[in-house]
N, CA, C and O of each residue as an XYZ file, in Angstrom:
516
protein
N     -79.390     18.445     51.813
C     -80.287     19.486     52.253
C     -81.450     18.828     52.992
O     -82.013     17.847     52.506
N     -81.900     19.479     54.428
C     -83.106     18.737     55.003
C     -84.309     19.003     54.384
O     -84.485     20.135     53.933
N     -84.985     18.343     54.304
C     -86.402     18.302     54.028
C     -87.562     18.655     54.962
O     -87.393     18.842     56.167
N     -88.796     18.739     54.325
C     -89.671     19.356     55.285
C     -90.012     18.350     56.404
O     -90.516     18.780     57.441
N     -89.784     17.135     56.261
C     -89.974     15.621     56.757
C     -88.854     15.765     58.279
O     -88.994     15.554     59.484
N     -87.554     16.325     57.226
C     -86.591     15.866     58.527
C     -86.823     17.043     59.712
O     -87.305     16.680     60.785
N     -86.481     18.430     59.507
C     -87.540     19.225     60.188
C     -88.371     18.822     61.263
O     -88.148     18.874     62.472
N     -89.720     18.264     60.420
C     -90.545     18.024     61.361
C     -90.465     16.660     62.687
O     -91.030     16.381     63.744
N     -89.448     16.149     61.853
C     -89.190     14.923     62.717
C     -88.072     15.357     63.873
O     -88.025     14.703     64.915
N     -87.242     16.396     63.673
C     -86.371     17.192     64.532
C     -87.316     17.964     65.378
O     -86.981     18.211     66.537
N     -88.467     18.373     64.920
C     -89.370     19.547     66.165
C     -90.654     18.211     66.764
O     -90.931     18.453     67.938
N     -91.079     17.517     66.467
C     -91.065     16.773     67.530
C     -90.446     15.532     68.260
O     -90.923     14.874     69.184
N     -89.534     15.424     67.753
C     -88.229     14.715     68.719
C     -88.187     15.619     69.971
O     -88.449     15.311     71.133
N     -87.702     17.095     69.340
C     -87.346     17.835     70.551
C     -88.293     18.114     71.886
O     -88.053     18.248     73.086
N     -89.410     18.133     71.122
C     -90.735     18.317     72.159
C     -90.948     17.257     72.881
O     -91.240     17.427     74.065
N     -90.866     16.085     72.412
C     -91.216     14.809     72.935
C     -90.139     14.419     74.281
O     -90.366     13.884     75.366
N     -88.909     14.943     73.669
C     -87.626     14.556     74.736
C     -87.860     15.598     75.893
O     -87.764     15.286     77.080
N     -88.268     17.230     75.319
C     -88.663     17.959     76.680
C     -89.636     17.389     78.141
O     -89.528     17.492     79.363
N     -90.688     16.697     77.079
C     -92.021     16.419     77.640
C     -91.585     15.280     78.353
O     -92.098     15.199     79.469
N     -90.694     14.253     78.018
C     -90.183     13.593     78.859
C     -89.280     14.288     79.885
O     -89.279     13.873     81.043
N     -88.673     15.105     79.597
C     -87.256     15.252     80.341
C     -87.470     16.297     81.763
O     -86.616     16.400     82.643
N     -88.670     16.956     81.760
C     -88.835     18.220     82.595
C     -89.148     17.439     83.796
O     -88.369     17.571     84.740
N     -90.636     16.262     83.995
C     -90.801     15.700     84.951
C     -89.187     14.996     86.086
O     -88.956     15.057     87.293
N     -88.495     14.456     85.028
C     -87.279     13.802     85.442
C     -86.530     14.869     85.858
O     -86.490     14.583     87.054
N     -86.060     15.636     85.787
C     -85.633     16.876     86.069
C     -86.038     17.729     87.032
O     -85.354     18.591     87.584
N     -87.356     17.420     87.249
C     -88.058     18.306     88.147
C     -87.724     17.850     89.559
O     -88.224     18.634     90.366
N     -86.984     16.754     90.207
C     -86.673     16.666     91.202
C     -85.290     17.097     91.987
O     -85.029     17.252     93.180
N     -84.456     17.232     90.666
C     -82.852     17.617     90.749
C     -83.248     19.315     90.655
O     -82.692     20.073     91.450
N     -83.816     19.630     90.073
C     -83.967     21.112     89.848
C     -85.137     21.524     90.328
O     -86.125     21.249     89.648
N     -85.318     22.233     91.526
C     -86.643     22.151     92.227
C     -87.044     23.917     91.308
O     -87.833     24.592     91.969
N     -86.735     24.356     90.432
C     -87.253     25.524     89.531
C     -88.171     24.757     88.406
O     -89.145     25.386     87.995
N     -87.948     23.527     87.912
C     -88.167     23.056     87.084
C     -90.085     22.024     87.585
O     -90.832     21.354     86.872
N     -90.142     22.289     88.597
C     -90.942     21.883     88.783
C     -92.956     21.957     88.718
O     -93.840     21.103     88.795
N     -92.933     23.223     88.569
C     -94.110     23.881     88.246
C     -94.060     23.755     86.605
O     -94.996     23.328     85.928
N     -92.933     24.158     86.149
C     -93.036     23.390     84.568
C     -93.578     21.938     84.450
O     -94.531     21.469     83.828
N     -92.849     21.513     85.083
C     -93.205     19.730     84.871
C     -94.902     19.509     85.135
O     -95.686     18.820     84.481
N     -95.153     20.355     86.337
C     -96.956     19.657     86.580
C     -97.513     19.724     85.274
O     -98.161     18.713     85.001
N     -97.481     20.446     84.520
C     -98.350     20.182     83.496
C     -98.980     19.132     82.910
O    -100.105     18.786     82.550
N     -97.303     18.557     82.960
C     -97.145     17.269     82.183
C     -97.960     15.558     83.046
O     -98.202     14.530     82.414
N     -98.170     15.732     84.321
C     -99.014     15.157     85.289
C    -100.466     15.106     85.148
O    -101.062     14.049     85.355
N    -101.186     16.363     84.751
C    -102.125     16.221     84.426
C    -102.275     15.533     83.347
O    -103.307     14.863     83.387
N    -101.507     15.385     82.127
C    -101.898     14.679     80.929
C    -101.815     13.283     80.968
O    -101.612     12.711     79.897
N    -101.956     12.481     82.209
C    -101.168     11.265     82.591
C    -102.444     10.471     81.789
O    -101.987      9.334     81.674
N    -103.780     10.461     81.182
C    -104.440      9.775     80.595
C    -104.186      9.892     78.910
O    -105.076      9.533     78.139
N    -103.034     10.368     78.471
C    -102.740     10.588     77.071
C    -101.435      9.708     76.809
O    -101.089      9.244     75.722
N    -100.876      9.595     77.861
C     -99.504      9.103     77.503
C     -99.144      8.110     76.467
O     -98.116      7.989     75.799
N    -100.955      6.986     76.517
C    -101.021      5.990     76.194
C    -101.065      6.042     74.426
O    -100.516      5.408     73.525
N    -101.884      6.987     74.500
C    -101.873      7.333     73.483
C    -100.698      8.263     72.135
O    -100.810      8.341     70.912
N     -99.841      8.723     72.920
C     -98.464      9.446     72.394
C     -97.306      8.298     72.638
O     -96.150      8.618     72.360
N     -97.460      7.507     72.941
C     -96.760      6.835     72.829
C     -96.719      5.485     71.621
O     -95.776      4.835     71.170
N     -97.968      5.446     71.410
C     -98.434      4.754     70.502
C     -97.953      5.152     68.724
O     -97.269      4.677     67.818
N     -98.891      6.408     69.026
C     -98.486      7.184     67.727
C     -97.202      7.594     67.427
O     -96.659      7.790     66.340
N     -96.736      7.708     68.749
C     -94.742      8.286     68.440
C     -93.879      6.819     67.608
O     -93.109      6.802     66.647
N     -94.396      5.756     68.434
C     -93.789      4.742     67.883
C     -94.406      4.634     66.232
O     -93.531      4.545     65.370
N     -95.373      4.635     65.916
C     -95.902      4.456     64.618
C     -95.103      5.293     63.606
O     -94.861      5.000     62.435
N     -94.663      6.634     64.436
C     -93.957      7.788     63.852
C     -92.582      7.680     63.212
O     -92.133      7.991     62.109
N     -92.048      7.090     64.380
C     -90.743      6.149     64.655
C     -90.280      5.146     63.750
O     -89.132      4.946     63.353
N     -91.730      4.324     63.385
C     -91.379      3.202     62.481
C     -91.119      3.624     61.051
O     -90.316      3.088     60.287
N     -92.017      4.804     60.755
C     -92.368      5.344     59.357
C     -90.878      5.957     58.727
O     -90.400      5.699     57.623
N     -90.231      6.971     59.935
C     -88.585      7.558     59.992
C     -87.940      6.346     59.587
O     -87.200      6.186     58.617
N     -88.360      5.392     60.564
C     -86.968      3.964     60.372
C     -87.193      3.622     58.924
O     -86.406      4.227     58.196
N     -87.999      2.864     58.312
C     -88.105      2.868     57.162
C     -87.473      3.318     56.231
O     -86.903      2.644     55.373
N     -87.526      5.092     56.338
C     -86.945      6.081     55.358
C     -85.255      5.831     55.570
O     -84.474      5.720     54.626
N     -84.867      5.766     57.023
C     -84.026      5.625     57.540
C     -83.544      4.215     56.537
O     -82.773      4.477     55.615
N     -83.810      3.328     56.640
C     -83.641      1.841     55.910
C     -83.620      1.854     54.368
O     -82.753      1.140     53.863
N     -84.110      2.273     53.858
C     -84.330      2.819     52.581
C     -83.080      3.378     51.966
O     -82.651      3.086     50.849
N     -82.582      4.161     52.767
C     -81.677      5.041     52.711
C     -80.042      4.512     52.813
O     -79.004      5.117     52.542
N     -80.274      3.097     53.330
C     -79.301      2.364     53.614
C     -78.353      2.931     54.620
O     -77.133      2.904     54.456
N     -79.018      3.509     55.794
C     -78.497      3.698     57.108
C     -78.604      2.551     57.934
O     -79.490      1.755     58.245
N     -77.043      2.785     58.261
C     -77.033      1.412     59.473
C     -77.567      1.547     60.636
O     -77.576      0.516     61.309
N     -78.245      2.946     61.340
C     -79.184      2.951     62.555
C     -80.312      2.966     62.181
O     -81.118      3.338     63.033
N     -80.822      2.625     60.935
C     -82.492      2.523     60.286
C     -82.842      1.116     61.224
O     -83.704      1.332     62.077
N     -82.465      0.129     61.204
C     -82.724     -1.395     61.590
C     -82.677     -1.080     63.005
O     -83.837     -0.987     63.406
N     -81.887     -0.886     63.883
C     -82.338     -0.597     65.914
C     -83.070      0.331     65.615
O     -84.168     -0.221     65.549
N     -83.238      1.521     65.353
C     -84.032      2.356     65.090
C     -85.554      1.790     64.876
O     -86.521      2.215     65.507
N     -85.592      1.043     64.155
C     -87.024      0.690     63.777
C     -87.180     -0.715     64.642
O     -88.204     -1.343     64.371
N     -86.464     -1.195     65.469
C     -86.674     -2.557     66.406
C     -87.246     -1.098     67.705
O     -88.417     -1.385     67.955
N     -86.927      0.008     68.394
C     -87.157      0.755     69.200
C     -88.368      0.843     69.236
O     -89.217      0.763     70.123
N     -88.368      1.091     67.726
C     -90.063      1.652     67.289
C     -91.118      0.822     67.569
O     -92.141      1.095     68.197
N     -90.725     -0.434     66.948
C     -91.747     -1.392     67.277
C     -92.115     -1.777     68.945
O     -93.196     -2.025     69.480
N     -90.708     -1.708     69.502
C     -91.372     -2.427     70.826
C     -92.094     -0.757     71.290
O     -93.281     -1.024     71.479
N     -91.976      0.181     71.444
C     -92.589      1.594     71.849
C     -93.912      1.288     71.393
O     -94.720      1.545     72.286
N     -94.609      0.712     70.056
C     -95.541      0.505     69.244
C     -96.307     -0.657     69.856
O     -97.521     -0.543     70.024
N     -95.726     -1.660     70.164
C     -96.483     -2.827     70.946
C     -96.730     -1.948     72.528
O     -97.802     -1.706     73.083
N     -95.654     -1.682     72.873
C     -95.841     -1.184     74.329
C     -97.424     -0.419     74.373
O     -98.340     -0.770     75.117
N     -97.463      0.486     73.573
C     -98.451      1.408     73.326
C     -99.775      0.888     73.271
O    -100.758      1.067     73.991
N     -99.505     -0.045     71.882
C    -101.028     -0.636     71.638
C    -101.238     -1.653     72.201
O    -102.397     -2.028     72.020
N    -100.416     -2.563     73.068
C    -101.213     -3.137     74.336
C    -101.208     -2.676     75.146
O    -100.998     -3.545     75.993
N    -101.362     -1.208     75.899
C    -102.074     -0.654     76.519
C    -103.414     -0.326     76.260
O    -104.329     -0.453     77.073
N    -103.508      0.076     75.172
C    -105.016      0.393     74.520
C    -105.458     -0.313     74.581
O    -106.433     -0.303     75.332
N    -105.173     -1.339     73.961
C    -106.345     -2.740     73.863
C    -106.814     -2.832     75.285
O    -108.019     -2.837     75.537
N    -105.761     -2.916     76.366
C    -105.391     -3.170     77.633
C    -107.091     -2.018     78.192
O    -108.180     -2.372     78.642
N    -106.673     -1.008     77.945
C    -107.567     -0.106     78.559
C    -109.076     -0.587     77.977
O    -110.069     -0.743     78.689
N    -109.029     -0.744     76.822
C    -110.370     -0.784     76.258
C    -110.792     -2.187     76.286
O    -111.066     -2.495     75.126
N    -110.932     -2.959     76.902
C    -111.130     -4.214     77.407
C    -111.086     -5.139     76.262
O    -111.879     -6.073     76.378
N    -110.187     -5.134     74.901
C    -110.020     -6.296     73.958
C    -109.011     -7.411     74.892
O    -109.343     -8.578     75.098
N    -108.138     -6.987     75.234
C    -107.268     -8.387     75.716
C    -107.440     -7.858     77.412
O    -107.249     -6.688     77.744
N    -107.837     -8.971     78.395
C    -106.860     -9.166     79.274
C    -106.249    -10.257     80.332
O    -106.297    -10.381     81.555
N    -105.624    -11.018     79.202
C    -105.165    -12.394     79.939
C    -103.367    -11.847     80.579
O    -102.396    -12.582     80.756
N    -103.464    -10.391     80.787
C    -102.373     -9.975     81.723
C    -102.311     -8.644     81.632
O    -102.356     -8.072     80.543
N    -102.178     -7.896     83.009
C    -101.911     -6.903     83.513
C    -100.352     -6.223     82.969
O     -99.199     -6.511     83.288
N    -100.973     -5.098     81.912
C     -99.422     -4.216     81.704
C    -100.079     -2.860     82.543
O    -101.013     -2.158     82.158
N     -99.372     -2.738     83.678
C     -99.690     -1.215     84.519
C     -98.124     -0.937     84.424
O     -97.217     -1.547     84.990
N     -98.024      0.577     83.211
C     -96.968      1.512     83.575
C     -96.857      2.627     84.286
O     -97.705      3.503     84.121
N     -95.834      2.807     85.180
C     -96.031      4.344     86.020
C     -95.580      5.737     85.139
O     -94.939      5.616     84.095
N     -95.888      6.758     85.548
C     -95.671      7.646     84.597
C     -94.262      8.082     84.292
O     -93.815      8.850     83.440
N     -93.577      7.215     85.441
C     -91.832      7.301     85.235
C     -90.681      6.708     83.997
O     -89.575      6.890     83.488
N     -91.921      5.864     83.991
C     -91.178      4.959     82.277
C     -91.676      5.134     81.180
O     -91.216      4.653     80.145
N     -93.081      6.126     81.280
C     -93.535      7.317     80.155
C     -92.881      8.179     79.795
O     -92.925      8.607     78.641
N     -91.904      8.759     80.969
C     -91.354     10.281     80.788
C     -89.986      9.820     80.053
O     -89.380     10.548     79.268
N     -89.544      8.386     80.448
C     -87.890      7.752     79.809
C     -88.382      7.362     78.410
O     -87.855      7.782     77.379
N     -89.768      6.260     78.462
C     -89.834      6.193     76.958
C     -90.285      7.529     75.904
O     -90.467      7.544     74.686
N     -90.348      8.282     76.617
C     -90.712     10.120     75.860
C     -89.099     10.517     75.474
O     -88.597     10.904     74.419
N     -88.609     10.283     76.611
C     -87.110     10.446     75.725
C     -86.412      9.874     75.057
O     -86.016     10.380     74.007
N     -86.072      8.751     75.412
C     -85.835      7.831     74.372
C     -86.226      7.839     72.572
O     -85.448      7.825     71.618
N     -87.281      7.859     72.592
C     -88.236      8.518     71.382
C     -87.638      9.639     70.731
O     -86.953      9.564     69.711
N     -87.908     10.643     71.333
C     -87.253     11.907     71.051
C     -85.935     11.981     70.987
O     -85.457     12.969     70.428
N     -85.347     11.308     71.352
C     -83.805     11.354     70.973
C     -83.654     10.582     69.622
O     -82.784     11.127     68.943
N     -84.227      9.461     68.981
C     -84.286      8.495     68.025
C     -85.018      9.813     67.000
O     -84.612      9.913     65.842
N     -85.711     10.434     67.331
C     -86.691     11.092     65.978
C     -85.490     12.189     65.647
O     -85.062     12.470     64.528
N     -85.061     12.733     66.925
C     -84.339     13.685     66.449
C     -82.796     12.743     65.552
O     -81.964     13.168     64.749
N     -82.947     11.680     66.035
C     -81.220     11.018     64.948
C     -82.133     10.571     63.518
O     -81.664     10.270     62.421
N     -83.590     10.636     63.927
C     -83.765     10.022     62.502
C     -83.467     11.094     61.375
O     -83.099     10.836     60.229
N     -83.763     12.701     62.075
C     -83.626     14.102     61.635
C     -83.112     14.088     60.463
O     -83.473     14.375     59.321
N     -81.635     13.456     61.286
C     -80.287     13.469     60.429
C     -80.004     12.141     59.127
O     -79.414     12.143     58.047
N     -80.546     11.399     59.683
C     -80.323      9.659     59.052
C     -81.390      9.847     57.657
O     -81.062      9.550     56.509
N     -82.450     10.295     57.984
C     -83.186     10.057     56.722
C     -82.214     10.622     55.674
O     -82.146      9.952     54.644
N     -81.309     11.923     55.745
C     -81.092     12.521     54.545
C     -79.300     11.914     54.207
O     -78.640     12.366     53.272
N     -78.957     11.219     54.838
C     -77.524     10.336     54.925
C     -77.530      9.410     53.754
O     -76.588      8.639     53.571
């Protein structure tokens, strides 16, 4: 039986994979495109949802691991690099490190949004396996 955990990890998987997936989409499907601007304006958050998704990610993998699922372990290697990716941007932005330039475009925001969201939504299932 799912839990309130797996649930919630299924409704924002799904959101996260939309929020990635509409921009990418928005060029094959020229309807889809006034949907997608939204997601353009938020281009100073990314840094930040990406951060926390991975943190999110790691917490699932865990449960996932725990659980003695064999996609808990890539699952939680995803997480981490999404998690470094993230928080050396921050640091990046907020002037703690910069003995090198990480500049991402918002195109490998919208893939690592899916990516993510596809993993939260398998964690959905994996935590309760």
């Amino acid at each position: 039986m799912m839990e309130g955990r797996d649930w919630l990890s299924m409704f924002v998987g799904i959101i996260l994979a939309a929020f990635g997936a509409m921009p990418l989409l928005a060029r094959p499907i020229p309807s889809l495109t006034k949907m997608a601007r939204f997601t353009e304006g938020a281009s100073g958050i990314f840094i930040y949802i990406v951060a926390i998704m991975g943190f999110y990610l790691m917490i699932n993998s865990i449960i996932e691991i725990t659980n003695s699922n064999s996609i808990g372990g890539f699952s939680f290697l995803v997480a981490l690099v999404f998690f470094a990716i993230g928080v050396l941007q921050l640091l990046q932005t907020y002037g703690v490190i910069s003995f090198f330039k990480l500049s991402i475009s918002p195109m490998i925001y919208y893939i690592i949004f899916v990516i993510e969201g596809l993993f939260l939504m398998i964690a959905a299932f994996a935590m309760e396996l």
